[in-house]
DRENLO-795071 format. One record per residue (C-alpha): residue number from 1; x, z, y. Coordinates in nm, 3 decimals. Layout:
<node n="NUM" east="X" up="Z" north="Y"/>
...
END
This chain:
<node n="1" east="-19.021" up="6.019" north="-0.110"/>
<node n="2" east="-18.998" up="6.207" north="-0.403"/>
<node n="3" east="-19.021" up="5.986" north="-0.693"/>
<node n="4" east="-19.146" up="5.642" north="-0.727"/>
<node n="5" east="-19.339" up="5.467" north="-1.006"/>
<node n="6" east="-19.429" up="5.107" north="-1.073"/>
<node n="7" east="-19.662" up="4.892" north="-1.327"/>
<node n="8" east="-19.542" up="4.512" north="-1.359"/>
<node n="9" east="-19.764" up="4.369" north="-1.509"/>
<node n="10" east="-20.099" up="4.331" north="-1.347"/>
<node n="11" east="-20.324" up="4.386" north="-1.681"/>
<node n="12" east="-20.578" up="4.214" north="-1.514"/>
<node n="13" east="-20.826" up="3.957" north="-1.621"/>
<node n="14" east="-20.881" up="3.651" north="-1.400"/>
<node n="15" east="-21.247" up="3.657" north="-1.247"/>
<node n="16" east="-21.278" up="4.006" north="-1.383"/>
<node n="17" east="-21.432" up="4.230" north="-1.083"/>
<node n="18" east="-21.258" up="4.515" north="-0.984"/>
<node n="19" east="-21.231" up="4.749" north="-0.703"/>
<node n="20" east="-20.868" up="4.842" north="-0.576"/>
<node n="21" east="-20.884" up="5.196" north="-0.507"/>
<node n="22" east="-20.946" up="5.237" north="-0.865"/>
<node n="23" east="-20.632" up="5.025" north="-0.962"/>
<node n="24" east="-20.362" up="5.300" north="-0.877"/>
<node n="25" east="-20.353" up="5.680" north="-0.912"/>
<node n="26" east="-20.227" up="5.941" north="-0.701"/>
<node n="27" east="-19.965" up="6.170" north="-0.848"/>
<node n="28" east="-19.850" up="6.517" north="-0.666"/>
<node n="29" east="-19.511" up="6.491" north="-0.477"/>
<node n="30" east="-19.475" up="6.086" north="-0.584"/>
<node n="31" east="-19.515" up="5.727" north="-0.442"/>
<node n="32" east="-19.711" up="5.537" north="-0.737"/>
<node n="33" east="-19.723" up="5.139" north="-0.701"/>
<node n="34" east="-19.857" up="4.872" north="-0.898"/>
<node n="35" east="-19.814" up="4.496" north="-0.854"/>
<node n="36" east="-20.145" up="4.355" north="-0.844"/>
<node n="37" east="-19.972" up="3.949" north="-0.787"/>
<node n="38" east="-19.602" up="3.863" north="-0.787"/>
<node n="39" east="-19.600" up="3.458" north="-0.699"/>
<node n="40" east="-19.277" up="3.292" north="-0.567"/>
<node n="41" east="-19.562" up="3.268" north="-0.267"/>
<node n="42" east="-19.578" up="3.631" north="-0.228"/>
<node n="43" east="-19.750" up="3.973" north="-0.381"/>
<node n="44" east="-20.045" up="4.209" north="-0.362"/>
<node n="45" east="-19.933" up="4.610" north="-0.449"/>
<node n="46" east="-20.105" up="4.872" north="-0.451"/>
<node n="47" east="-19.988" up="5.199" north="-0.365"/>
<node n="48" east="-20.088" up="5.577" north="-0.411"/>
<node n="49" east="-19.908" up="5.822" north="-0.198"/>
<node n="50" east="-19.973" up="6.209" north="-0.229"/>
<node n="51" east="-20.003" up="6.362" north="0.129"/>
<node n="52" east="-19.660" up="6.436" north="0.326"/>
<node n="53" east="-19.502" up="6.174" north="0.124"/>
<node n="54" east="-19.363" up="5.824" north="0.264"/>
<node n="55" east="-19.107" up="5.534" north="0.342"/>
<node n="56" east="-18.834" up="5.535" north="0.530"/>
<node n="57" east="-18.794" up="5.287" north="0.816"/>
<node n="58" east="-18.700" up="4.956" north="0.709"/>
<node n="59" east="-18.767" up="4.603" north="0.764"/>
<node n="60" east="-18.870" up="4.308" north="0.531"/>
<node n="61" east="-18.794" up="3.926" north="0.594"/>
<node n="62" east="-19.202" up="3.838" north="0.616"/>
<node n="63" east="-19.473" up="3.981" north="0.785"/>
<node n="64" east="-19.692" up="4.216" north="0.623"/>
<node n="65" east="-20.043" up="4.335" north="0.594"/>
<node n="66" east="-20.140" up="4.696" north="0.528"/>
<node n="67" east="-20.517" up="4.749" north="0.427"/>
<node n="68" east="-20.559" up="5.145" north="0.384"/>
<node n="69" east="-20.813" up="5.188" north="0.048"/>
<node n="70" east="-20.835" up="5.619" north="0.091"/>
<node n="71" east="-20.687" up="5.823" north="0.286"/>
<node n="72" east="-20.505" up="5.808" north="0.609"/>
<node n="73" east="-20.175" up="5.757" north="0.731"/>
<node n="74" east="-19.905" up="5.712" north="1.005"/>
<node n="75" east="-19.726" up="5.364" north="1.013"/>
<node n="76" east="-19.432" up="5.325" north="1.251"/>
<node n="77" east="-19.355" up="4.943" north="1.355"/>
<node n="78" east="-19.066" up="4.916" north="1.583"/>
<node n="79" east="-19.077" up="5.345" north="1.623"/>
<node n="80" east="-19.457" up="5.339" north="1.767"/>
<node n="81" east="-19.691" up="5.569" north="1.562"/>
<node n="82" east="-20.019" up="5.360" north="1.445"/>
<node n="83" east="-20.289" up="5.583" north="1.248"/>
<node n="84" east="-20.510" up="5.433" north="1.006"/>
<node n="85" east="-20.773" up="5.507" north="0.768"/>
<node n="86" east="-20.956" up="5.413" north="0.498"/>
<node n="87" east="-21.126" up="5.046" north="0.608"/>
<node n="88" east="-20.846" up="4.956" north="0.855"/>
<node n="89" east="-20.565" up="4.698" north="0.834"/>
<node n="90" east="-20.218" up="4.647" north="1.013"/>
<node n="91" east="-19.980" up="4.363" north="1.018"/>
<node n="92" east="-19.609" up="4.448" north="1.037"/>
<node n="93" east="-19.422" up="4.181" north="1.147"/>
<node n="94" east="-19.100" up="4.035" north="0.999"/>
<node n="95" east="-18.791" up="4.165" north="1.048"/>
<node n="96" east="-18.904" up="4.457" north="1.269"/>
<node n="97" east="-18.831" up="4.859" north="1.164"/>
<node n="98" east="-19.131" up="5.001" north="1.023"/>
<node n="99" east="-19.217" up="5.317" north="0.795"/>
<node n="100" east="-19.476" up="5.527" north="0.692"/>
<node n="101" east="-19.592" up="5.894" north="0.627"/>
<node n="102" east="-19.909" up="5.970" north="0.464"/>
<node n="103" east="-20.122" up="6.242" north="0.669"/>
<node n="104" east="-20.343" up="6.323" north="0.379"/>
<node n="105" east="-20.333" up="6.138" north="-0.013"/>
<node n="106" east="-20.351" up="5.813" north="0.039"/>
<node n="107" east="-20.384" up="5.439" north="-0.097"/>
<node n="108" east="-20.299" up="5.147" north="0.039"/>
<node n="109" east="-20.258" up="4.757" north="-0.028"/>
<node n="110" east="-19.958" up="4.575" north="0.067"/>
<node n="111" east="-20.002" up="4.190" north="0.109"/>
<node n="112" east="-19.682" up="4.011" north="0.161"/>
<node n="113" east="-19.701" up="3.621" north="0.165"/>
<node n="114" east="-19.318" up="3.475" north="0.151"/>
<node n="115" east="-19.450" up="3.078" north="0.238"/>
END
């Protein structure tokens, strides 16, 4: 992962209709995010990846849903290789080793819930 950038604040209006995709931008060579939701409950990002770019393995403390938006990518949970594109969710499970490479641009949302 080259370089990484990140929005805070939403900008959204409540009940305003929206469609994700269109909520993040791809950027050649980086990793863009934007937080969508930050509660003490949990968050909704959304992130753009430009193709060959990724995250290292790690794990997180809560389970996780993937939804890809565009694109497709490899996600590795507990080192076994998953594809997925755009239409298709995951769920990576807490406190297992997972990472991800994207196999062409890609964009993704990342639904953590923490209770």
């Amino acid at each position: 992962m080259k370089e990484e950038k990140s929005k805070k604040s939403s900008g959204l209006n409540a009940s305003e209709v929206f469609k994700m995709q269109d909520l993040v931008t791809n950027s050649e060579g980086a990793v863009v995010s934007r937080t969508i939701v930050d509660k003490k409950a949990g968050t909704v990002t959304l992130f753009a990846f430009d193709a060959g770019e990724g995250l290292s393995e790690h794990s997180a403390p809560f389970d996780a849903m993937v939804t890809v938006l565009e694109g497709k990518v490899e996600i590795r949970i507990g080192g076994v290789p998953k594809s997925l594109q755009a239409g298709e969710s995951i769920i990576m499970p807490a406190n297992v080793p997972h990472g991800l490479n994207a196999t062409t641009a890609f964009k993704m949302m990342l639904v953590m819930i923490k209770a």
